[in-house]
C-alpha positions in Angstrom: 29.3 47.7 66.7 32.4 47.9 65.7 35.0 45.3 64.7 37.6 44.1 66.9 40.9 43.4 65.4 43.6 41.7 67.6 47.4 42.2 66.6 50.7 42.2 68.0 52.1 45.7 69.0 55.9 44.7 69.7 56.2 43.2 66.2 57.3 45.8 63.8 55.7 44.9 60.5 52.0 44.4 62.4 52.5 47.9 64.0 53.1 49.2 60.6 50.8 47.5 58.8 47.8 48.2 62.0 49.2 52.2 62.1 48.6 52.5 58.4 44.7 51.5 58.2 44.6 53.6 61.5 45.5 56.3 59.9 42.9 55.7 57.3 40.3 54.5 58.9 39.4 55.7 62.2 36.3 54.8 63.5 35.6 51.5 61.7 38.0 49.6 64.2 38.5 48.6 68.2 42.3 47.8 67.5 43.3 45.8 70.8 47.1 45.2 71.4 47.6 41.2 72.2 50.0 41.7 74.4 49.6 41.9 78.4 46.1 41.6 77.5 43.8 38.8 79.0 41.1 40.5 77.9 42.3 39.6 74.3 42.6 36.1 75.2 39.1 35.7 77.1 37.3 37.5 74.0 38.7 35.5 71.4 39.1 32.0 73.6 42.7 31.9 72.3 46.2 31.3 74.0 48.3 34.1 74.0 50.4 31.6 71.4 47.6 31.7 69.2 46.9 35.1 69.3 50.9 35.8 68.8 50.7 33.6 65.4 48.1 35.2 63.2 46.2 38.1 63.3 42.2 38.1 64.6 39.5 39.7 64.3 35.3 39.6 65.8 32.7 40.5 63.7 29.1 40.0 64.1 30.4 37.8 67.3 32.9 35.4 65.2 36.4 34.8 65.5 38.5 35.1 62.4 42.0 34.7 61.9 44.9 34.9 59.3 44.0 35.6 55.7 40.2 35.5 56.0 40.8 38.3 58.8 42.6 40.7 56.6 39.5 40.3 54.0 37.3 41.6 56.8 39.7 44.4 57.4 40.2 45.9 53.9 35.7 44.9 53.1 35.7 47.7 55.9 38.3 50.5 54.6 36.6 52.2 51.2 40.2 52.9 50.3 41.3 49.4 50.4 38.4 47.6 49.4 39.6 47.0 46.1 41.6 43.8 47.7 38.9 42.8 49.3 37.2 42.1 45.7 40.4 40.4 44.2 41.3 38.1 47.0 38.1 36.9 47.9 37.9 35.0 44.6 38.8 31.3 45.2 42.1 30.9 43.7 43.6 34.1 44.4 42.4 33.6 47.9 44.2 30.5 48.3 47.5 32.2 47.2 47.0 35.0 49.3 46.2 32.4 52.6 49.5 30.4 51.8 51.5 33.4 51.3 49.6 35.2 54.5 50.5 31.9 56.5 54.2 31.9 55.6 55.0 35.3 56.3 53.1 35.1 59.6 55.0 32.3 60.7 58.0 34.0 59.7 56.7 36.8 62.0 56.1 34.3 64.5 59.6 32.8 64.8 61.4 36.3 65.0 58.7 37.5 68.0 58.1 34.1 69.8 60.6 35.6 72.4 57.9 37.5 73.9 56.1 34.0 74.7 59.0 33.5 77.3 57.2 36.7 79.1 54.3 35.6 79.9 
C-alpha cells in the first residue's frame, strides 16, 4: 500500500518541495492536496488548521506529522535516503525537528490566509 503524504498545494515552498520527490519518485506516494479536501481531514482526524501547519503522512495506518514525516518520506526515495540515515540519529534529529518546526510555522503565518476560506 502506498504511503499517503498530506501537504499544502497553495503554499509555494511545499509545492516545490512535494513536485521535486514527485518527479523522483513516482509510484512510492498517494500525494493528497490538503486543501478543499475533507477527505484529508477524515483520514488523518485532523482540522484543516492542523493539517495547514505541518506536513502528514499514513504509513502502515499511523499518522505522522512534521519532522518525523519527512524521515518517512526520504526512508522511501533511494535517492534521498541518505537523510534519512543522518537525521534519524538522536541529536541531529532533534536539530532537524526544531529547525523543521520553525520554518513550518513560518510557512504557517504567511498561508494562514487560506484558513479564512474555509
Amino acid at each position: 500500500m502506498k504511503i499517503k503524504v498530506f501537504f499544502n498545494n497553495s503554499c509555494y515552498v511545499c509545492r516545490q518541495e512535494i513536485n521535486h520527490y514527485k518527479n523522483i519518485c513516482k509510484d512510492t506516494f498517494n500525494w493528497i492536496d490538503i486543501n478543499n479536501n475533507q477527505t484529508a481531514k477524515e483520514l488523518t482526524s485532523k482540522s484543516y488548521k492542523e493539517l495547514l501547519r505541518r506536513i502528514h503522512v499514513i504509513e502502515n495506518n499511523r499518522v505522522i506529522s512534521g519532522a518525523e514525516a519527512f524521515l518517512i518520506i526520504w526512508k522511501n526515495i533511494p535517492r534521498l535516503n541518505f537523510l534519512y540515515k543522518i537525521f534519524k540519529i538522536k541529536p541531529l534529529f532533534l536539530i532537524f525537528y526544531i529547525i523543521y518546526e520553525i520554518v513550518a510555522l513560518v510557512l504557517f503565518f504567511k498561508n494562514r490566509h487560506l484558513l479564512n476560506r474555509k
